[in-house]
N, C-alpha and C positions, 0 to 999 in steps of 0.2 A: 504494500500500500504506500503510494506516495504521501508525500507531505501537503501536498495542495488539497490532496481529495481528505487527508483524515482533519485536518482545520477546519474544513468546510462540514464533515461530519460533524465534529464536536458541535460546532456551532449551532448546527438543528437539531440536536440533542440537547443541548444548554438550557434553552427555554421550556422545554418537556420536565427537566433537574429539579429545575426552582420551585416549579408549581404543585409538584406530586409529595406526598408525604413520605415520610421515613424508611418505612420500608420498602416504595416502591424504587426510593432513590437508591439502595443496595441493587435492587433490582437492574436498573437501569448502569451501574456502575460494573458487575457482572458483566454485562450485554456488552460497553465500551471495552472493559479490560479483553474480551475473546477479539473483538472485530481489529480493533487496534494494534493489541499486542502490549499494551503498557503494564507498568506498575501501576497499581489500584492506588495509591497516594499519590502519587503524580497523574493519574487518571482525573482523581478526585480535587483535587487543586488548578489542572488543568481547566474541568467543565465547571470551579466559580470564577477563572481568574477574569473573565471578560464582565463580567456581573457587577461590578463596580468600575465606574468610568475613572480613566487613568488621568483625568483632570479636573477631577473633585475633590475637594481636600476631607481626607475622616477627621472627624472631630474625636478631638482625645480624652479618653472615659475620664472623669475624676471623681472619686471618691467622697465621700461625705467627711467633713472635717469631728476626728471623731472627738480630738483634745483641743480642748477651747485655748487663746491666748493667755488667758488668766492659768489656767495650770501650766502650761509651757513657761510661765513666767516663774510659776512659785517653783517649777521644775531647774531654771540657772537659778534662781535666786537661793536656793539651797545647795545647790553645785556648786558656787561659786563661796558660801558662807563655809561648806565642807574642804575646803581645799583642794578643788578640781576635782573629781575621784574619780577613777572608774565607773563604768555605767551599772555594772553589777555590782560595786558596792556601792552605789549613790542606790540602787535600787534597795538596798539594806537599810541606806541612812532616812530613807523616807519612811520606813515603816519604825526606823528607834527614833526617828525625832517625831515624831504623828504630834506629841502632847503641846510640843512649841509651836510647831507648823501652823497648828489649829489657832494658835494662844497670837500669834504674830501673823496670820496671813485669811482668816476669816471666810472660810471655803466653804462654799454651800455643800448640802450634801451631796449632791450628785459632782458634784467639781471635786469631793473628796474622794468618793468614789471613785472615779476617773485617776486619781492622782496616786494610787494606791494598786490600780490595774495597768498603768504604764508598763511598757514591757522597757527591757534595756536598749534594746534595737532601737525603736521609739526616742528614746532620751540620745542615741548618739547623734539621730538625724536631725534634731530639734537643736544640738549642741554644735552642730559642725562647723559654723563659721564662728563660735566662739571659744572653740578650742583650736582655730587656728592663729590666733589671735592672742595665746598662751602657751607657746610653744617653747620651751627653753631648754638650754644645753648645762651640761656638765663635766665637770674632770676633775681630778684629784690630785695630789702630792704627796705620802710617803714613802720614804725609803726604810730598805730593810736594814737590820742591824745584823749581830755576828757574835754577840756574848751567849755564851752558857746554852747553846744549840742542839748541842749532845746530851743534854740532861733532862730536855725538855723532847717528848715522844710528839712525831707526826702523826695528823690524823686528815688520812685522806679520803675513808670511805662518809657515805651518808651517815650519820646520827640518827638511827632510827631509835628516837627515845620517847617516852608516853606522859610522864611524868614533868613537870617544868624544874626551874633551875640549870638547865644546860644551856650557856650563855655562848655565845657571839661576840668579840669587843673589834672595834677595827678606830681611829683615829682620823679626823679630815681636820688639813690644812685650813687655813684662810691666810694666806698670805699672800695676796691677788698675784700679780706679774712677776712681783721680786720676792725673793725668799730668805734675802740676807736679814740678819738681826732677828729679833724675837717678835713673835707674832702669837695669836691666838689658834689655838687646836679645839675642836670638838669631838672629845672623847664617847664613843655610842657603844651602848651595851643592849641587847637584843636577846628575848626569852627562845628557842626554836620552836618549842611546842605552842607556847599564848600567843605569840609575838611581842608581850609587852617591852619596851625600849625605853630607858633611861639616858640623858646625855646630858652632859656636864663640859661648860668650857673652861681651858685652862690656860698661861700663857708661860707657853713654851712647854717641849714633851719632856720634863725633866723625871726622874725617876718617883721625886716625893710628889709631885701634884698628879699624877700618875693613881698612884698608892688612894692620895688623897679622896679623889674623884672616885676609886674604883669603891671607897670603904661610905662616901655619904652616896653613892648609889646602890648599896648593898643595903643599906636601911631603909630604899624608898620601894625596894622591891617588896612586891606580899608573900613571898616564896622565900624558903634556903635555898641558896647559891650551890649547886651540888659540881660544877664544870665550869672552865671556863676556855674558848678558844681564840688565840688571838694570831695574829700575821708577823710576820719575821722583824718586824721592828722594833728597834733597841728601846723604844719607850716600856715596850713588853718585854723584851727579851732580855733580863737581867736577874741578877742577885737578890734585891727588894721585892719584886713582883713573883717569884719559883717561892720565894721564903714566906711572903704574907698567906699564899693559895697552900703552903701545905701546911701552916697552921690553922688552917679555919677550915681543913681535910676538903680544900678543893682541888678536882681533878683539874691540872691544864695541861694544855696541848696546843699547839701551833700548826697553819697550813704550809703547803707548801710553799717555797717562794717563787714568786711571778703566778701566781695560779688561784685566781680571786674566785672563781667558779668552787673552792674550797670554802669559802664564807659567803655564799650567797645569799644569806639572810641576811648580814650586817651588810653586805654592799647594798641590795634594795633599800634600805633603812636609812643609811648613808644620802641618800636622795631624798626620799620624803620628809625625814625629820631634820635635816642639817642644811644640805647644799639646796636644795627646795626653795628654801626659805631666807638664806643668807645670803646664796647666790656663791660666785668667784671674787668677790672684793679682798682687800687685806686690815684686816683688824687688831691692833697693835695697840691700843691704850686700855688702862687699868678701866676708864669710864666703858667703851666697850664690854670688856670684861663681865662688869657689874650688870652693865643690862642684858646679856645675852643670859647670861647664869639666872638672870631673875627671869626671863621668859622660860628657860629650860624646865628649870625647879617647880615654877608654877603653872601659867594657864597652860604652856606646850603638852606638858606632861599630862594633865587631865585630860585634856582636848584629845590628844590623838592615843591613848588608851582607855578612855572610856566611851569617846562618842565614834571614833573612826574605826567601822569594822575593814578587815583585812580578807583575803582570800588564801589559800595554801594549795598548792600542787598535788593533785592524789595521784595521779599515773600520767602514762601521753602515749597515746594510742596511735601507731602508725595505719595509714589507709593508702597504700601505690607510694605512690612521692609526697604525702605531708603529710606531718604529724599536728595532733590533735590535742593538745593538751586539756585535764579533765580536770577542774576544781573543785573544793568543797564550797558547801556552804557561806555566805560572808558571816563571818563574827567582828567583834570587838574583842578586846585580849581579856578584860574583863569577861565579856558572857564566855568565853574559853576557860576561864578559872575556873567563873560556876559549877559549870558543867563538870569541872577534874577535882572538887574541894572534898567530894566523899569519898573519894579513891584514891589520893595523892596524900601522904602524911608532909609533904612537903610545904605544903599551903597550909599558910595562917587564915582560919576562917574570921577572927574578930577583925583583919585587915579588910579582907572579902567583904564583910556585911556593912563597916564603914565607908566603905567606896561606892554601895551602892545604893545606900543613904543619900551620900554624898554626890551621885547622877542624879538622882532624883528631883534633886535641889537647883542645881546648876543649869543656867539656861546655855545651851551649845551657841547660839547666837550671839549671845552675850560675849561668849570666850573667843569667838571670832573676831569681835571688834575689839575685846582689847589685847588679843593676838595681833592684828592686824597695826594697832596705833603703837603696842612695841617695836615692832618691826620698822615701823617708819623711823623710831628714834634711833633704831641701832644702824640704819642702812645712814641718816647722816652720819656717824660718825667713822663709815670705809673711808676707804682713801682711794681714789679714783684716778688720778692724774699722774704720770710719771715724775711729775716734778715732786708732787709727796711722798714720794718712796724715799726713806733711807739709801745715800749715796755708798757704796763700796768702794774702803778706804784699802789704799797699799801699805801694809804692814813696811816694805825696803822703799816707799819714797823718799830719793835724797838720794839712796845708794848708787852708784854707778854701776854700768852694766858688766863689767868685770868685776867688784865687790859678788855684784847679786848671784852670779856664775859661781863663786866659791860658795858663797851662802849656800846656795843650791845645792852643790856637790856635797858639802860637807852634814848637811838637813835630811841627806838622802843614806846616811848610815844609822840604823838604830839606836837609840836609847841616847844621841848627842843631842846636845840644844845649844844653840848661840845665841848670844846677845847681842844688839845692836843698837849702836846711838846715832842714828845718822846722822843728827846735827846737833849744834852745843845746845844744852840745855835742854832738849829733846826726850821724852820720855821714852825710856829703853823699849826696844821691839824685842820680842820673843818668838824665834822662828823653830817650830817644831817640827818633827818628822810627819808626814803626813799632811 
């Protein structure tokens, strides 16, 4: 059969298609598929394609608008109150904040309704152009240390523990572009089983504000401390820090080095609760100090263990070429406690019942804005411009470049140290090995 004659068929078969009911239309599809020779789907698409004129425009279906502007609104305006969050745990935080929501945003019933049946999918596509619009980067700065290594056991597999008190610690810089001189660290410690996180800033990673930090966040914890894991750096990696953990019969252990994917809980944590918020600036004065420690200690610390639930990793499920990762539940590190206080002798319940008094009380909103109005007082006080940074001084300025050549050589055997006066009156340099 030519191509001229079976076009011309179809075509007085066409209008017979349209008009005939269901079953005759099989009928008639049967009848084209022998005479033709075609596939019955290409048969079938064949005898409607002429059935709509190919210069008329379809009008494009739209759906009935099912979530009004007013819940889309109280939908960022709590996104935005919770610190951006994922859409499945923003889908968490609307059902643990219901009592404020209600108290601050006055939702008719059915608008409650509606706001409580959002799905997550729904909130990302309502959220899209406002989460590109809060898009920010990250990076880090510490190095690893070299003391007392071999005394201190690697731990590379998963931590599959049930119980809380197996901690997490890792340290983030702020010392924006330059690193010279002393700057402020934020020291993060991380539950694996609750997630609850404590952090503490300090200035400079010296071994005692180290200690310090590590012992007033051991009393903010509602748990004994039973583990703790930290990364190869010397603010960890010492004499003080093996001595405190095996008097107070804590197990530690350290990852590997270069191999973060070993602390993957404090590295996520490291983002949300530190660099999140503080950004890459460099923070160097005692007034700094004071106000980041007073946000840590207080609203940060309720804020995002008792109002910010979290997600955890159960498996990940390969299907051809991508994987599928499967989560639990959202919790809060708190309703995670709960849930572990009858089966955990680890947990202090009179800690437990205080804190959740203590949500009860606390309006999340509230701790947003005066999260938010710390935060502004602490971002004046970075330092932003290269000309604020502390300048890097030459210990051999003065010396000549043949002086500095013996320096050198001589700086380059161990356990020697020379002294230098490069000019009169000059207060002596100290050039050490290393």
């Amino acid at each position: 059969m030519n191509r001229v004659f079976r076009m011309s068929y179809i075509k007085s078969v066409r209008e017979r298609y349209l008009q005939v009911p269901k079953p005759e239309k099989s009928r008639i599809l049967n009848e084209l598929q022998k005479i033709c020779r075609l596939n019955r789907h290409y048969a079938a698409w064949k005898i409607r394609q002429g059935h709509y004129e190919r210069d008329a425009v379809k009008k494009k279906r739209r759906k009935a608008r099912l979530y009004s502007p007013r819940v889309l609104e109280v939908v960022q305006k709590v996104w935005q109150a919770a610190g951006y969050p994922w859409s499945v745990r923003l889908k968490e935080i609307l059902r643990l904040w219901k009592p404020w929501i209600d108290q601050r945003f006055r939702l008719s019933r059915e608008e409650d309704q509606r706001l409580q049946r959002i799905s997550p999918r729904t909130m990302d596509r309502a959220l899209r152009e406002a989460k590109i619009k809060n898009r920010r980067r990250i990076y880090g700065r510490t190095k690893p240390g070299t003391l007392l290594r071999h005394q201190i056991p690697i731990r590379t597999e998963f931590r599959d523990v049930r119980d809380p008190g197996w901690l997490e610690s890792d340290l983030v810089s702020h010392s924006g572009p330059c690193a010279a001189g002393e700057f402020i660290y934020s020291l993060n410690l991380t539950d694996i089983v609750s997630g609850w996180t404590e952090t503490r800033a300090m200035m400079g990673k010296f071994e005692r504000n180290v200690l310090d930090g590590l012992e007033e966040m051991r009393r903010g914890f509602p748990f004994d401390l039973r583990g703790l894991d930290a990364d190869n750096g010397s603010e960890f990696i010492n004499d003080k820090v093996l001595k405190y953990c095996r008097q107070r019969d804590i197990e530690f252990t350290r990852s590997r080095p270069n191999k973060k994917d070993d602390n993957a809980h404090i590295e996520q944590k490291n983002w949300t609760h530190v660099r999140k918020l503080l950004g890459w600036d460099r923070y160097d004065t005692s007034e700094a100090l004071r106000t980041i420690n007073d946000l840590y200690a207080n609203e940060l610390r309720l804020y995002m263990n008792l109002y910010q639930p979290s997600v955890k990793l159960l498996k990940v499920v390969r299907r051809g070429s991508r994987l599928r990762r499967v989560y639990d539940r959202p919790q809060t590190p708190l309703d995670r406690l709960i849930t572990l206080v009858k089966n955990s002798p680890t947990i202090h319940p009179d800690k437990i019942e205080a804190l959740v008094a203590l949500r009860s009380q606390l309006d999340p909103f509230v701790l947003s804005v005066v999260i938010e109005t710390k935060l502004t007082k602490i971002w004046a006080l970075a330092r932003h411009r290269p000309e604020q940074l502390p300048k890097k001084s030459d210990p051999l300025e003065g010396v000549s470049s043949v002086e500095k050549q013996v320096l050198r050589a001589i700086a380059a055997v161990q356990g020697i140290r020379v002294y230098v006066r490069p000019k009169k009156n000059a207060p002596i340099v100290e050039v050490r090995h290393g």
